[in-house]
N, CA, C and O atoms as CSV, one atom per row, in Angstrom:
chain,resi,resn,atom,element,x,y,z
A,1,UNK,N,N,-13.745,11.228,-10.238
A,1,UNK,CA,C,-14.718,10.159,-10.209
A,1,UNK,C,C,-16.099,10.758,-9.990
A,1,UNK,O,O,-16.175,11.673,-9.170
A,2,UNK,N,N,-17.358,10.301,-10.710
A,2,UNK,CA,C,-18.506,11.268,-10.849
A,2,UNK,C,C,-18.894,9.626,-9.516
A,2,UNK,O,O,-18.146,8.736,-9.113
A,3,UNK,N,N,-20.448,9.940,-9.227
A,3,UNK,CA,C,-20.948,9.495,-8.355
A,3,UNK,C,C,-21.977,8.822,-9.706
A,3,UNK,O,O,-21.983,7.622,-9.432
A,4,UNK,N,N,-22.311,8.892,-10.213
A,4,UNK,CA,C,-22.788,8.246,-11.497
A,4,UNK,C,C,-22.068,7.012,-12.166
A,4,UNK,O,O,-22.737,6.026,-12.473
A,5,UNK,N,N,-20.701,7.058,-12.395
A,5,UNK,CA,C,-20.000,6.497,-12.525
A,5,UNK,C,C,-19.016,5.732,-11.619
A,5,UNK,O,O,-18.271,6.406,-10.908
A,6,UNK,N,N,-18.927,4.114,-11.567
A,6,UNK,CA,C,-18.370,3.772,-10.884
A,6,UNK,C,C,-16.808,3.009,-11.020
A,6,UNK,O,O,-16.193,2.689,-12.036
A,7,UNK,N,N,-16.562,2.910,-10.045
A,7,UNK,CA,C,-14.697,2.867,-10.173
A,7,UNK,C,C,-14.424,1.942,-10.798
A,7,UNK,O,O,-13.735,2.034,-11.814
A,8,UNK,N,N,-14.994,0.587,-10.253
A,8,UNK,CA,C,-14.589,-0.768,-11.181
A,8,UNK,C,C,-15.892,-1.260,-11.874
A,8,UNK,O,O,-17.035,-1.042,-11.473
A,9,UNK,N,N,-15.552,-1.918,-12.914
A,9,UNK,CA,C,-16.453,-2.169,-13.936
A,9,UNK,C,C,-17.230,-3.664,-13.211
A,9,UNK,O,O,-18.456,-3.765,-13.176
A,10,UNK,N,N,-16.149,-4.933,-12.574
A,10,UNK,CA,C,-16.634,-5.466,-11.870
A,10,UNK,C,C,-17.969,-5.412,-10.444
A,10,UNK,O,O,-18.046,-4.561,-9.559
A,11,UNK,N,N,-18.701,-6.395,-10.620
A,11,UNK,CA,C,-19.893,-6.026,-9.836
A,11,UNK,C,C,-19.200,-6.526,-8.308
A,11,UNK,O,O,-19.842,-6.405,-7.265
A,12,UNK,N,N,-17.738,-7.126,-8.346
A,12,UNK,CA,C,-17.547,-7.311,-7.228
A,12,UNK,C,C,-16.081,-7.427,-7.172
A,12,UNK,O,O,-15.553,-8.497,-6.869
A,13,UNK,N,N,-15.123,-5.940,-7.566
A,13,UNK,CA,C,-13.868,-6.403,-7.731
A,13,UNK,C,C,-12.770,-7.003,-6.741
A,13,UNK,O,O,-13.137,-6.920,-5.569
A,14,UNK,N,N,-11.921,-7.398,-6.857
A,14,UNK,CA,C,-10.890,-7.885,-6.288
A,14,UNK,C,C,-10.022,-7.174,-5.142
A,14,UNK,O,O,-9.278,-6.599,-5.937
A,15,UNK,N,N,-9.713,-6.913,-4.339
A,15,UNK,CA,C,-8.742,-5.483,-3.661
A,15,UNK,C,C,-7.835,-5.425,-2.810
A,15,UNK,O,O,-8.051,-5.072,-1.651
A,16,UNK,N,N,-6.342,-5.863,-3.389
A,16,UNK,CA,C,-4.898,-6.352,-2.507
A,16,UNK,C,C,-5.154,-5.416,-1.871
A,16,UNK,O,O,-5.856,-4.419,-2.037
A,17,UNK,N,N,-4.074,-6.069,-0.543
A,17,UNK,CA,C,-3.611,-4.680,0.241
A,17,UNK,C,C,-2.227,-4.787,0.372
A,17,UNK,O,O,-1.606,-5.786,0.733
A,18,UNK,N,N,-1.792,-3.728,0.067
A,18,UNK,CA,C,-0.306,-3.533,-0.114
A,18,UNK,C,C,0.097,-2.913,1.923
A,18,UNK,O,O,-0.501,-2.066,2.586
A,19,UNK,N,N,1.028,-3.593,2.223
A,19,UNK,CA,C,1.580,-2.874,3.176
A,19,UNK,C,C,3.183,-3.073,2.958
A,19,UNK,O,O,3.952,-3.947,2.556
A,20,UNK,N,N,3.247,-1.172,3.676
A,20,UNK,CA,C,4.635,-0.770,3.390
A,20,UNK,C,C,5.453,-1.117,3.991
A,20,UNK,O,O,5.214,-2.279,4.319
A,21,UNK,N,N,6.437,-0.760,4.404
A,21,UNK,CA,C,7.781,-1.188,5.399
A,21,UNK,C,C,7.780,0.360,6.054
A,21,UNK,O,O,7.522,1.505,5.682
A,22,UNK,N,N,8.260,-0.376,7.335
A,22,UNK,CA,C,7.966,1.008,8.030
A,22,UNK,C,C,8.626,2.178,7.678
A,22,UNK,O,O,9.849,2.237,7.549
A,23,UNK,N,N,7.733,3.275,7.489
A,23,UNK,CA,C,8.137,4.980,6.880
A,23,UNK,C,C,9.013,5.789,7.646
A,23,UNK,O,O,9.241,5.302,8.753
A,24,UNK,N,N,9.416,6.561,7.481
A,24,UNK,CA,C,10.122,7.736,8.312
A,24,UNK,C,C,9.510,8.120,9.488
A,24,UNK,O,O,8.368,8.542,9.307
A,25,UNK,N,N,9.972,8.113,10.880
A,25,UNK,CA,C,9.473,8.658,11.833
A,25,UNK,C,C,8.891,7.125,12.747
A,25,UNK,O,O,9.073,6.983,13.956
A,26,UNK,N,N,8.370,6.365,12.091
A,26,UNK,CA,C,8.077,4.909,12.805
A,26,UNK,C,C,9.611,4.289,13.404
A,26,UNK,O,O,10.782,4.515,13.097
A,27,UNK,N,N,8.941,3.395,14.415
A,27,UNK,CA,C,10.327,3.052,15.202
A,27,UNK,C,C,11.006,2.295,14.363
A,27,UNK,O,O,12.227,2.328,14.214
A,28,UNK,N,N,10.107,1.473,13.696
A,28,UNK,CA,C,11.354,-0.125,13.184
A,28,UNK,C,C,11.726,0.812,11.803
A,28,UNK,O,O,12.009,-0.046,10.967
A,29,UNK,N,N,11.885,2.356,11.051
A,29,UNK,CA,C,11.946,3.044,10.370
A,29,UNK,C,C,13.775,2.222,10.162
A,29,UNK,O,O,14.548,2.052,11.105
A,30,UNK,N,N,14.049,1.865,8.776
A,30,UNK,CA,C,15.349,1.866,8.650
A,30,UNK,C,C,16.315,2.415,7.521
A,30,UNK,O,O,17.223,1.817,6.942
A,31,UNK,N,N,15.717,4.166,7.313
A,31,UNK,CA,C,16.499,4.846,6.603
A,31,UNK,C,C,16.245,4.479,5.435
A,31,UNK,O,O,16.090,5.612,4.981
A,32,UNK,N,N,16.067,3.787,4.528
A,32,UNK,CA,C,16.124,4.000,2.919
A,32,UNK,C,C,15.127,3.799,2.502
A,32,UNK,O,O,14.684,2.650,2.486
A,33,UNK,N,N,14.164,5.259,1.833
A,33,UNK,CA,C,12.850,4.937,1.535
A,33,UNK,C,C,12.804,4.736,0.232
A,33,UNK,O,O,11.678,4.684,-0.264
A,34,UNK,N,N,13.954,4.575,-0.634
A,34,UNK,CA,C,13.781,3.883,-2.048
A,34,UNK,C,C,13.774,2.674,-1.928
A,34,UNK,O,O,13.174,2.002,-2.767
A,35,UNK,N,N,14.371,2.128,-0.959
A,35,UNK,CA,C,13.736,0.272,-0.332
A,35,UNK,C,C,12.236,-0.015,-0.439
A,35,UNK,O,O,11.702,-0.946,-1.041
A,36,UNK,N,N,11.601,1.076,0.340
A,36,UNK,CA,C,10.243,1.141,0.627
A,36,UNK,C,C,9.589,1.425,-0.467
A,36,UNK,O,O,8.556,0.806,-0.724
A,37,UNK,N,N,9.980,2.225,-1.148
A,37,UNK,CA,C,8.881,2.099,-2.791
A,37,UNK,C,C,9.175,1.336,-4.015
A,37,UNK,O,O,8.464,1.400,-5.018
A,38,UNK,N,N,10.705,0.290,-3.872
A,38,UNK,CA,C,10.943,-0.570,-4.445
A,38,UNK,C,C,10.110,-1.897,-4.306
A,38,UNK,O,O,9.789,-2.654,-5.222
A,39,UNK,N,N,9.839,-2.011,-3.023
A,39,UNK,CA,C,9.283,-3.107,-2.311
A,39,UNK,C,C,7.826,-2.437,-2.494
A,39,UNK,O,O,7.190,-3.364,-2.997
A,40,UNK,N,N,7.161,-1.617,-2.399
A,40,UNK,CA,C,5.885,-1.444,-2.900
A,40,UNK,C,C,5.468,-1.363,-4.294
A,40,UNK,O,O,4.280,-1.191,-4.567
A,41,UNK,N,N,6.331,-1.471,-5.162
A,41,UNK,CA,C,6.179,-1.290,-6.639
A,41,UNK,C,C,6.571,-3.074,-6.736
A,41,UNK,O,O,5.918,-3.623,-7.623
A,42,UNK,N,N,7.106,-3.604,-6.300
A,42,UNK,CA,C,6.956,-5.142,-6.729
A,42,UNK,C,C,5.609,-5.729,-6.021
A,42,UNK,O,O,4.753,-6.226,-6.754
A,43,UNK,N,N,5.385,-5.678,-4.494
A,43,UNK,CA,C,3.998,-6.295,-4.346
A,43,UNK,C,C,3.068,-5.472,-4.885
A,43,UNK,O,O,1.987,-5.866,-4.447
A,44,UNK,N,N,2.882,-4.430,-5.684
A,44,UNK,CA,C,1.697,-3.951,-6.146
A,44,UNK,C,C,1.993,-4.580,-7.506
A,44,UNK,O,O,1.118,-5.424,-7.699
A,45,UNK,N,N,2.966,-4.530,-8.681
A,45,UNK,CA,C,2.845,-5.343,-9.875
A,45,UNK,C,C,2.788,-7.256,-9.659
A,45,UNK,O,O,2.770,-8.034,-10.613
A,46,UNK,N,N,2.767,-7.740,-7.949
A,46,UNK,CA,C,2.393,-8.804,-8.212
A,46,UNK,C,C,1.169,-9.020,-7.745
A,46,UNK,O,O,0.661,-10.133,-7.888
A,47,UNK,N,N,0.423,-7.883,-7.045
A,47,UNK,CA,C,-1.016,-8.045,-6.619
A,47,UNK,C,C,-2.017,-8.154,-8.043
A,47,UNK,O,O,-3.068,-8.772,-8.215
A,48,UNK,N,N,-1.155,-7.211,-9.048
A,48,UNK,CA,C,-2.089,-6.517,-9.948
A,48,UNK,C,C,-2.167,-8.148,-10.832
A,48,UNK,O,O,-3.226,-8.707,-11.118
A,49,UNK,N,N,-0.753,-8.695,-11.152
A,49,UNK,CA,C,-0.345,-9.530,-12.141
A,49,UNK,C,C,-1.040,-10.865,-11.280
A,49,UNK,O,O,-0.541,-11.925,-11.659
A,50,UNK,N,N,-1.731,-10.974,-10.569
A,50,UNK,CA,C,-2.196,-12.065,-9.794
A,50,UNK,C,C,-4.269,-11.984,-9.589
A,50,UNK,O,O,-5.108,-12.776,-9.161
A,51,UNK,N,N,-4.312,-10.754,-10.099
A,51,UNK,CA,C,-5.615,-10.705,-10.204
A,51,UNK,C,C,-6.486,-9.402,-9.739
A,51,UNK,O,O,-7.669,-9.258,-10.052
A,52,UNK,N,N,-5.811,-8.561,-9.025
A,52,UNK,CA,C,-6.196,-7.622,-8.321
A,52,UNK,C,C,-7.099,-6.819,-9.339
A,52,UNK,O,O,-6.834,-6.670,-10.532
A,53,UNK,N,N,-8.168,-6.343,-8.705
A,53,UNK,CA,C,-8.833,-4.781,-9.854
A,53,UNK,C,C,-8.132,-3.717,-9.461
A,53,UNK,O,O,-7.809,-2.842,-10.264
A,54,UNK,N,N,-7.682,-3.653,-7.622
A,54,UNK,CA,C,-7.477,-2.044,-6.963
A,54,UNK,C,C,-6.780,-2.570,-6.269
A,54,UNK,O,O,-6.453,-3.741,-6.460
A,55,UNK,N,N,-6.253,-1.695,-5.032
A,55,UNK,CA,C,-4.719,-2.089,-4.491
A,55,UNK,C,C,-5.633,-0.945,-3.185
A,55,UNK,O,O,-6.241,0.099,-3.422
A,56,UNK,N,N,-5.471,-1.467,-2.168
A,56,UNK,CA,C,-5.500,-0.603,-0.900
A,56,UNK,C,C,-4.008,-0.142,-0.199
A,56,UNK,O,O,-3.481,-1.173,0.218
A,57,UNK,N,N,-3.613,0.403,-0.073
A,57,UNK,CA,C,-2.313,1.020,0.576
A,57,UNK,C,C,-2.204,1.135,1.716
A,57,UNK,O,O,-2.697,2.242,1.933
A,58,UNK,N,N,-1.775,0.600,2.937
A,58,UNK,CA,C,-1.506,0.428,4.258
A,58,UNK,C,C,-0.261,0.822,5.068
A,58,UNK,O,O,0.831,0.289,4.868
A,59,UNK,N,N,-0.419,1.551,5.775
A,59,UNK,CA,C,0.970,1.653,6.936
A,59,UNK,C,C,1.345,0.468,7.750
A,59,UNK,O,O,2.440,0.584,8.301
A,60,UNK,N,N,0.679,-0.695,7.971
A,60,UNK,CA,C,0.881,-1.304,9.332
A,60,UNK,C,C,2.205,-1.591,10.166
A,60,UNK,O,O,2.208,-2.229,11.219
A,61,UNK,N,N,3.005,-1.199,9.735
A,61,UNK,CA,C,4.090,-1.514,10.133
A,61,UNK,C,C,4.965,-0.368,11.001
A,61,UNK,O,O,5.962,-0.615,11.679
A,62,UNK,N,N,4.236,1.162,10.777
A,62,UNK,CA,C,4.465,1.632,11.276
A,62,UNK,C,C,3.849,1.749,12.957
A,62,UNK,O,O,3.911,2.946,13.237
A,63,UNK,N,N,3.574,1.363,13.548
A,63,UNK,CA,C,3.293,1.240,14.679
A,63,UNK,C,C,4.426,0.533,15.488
A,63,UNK,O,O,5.247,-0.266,15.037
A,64,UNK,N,N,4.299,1.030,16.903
A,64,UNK,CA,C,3.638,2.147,17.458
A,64,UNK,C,C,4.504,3.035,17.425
A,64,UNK,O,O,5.730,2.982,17.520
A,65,UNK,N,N,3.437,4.285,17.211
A,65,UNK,CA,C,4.405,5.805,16.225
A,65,UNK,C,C,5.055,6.360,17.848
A,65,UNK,O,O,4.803,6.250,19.048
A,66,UNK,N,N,5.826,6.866,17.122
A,66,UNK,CA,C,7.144,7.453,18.610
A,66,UNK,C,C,7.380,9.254,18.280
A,66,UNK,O,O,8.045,9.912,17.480
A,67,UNK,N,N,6.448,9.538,19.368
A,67,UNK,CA,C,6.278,11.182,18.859
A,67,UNK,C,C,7.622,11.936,19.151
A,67,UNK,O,O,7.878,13.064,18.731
A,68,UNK,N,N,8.508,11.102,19.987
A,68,UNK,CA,C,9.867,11.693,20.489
A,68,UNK,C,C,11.154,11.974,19.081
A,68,UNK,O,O,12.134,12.712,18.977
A,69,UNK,N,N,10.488,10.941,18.168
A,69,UNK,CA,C,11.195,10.808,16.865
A,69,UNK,C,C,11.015,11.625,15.881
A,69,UNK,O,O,11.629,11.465,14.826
């Protein structure tokens, strides 16, 4: 991406936020991370198919992180 050029063509685009299911190492973590990018590949093709320009990507669910894990 040049600094000349900008990302969206819109003067004011749109911008889901996708949040994941909690990742590896988070407490509520429940083992199958092809769940987790199944489930992020459907709310991102329904953010996109609903209007979105860009998609922000979020952990929130991983909290609170458990360093013992």
């Amino acid at each position: 991406m040049s600094p000349s050029k900008p990302l969206f063509s819109q003067a004011k685009p749109l911008i889901g936020v996708l949040q994941l299911l909690p990742l590896p190492g988070a407490p509520n973590w429940q083992g199958a991370l092809a769940d987790v990018v199944a489930r992020a590949e459907q709310e991102a093709a329904a953010l996109v198919t609903g209007g979105m320009d860009g998609l922000i990507i979020e952990n929130t669910f991983d909290h609170p992180q458990n360093p013992d894990r």
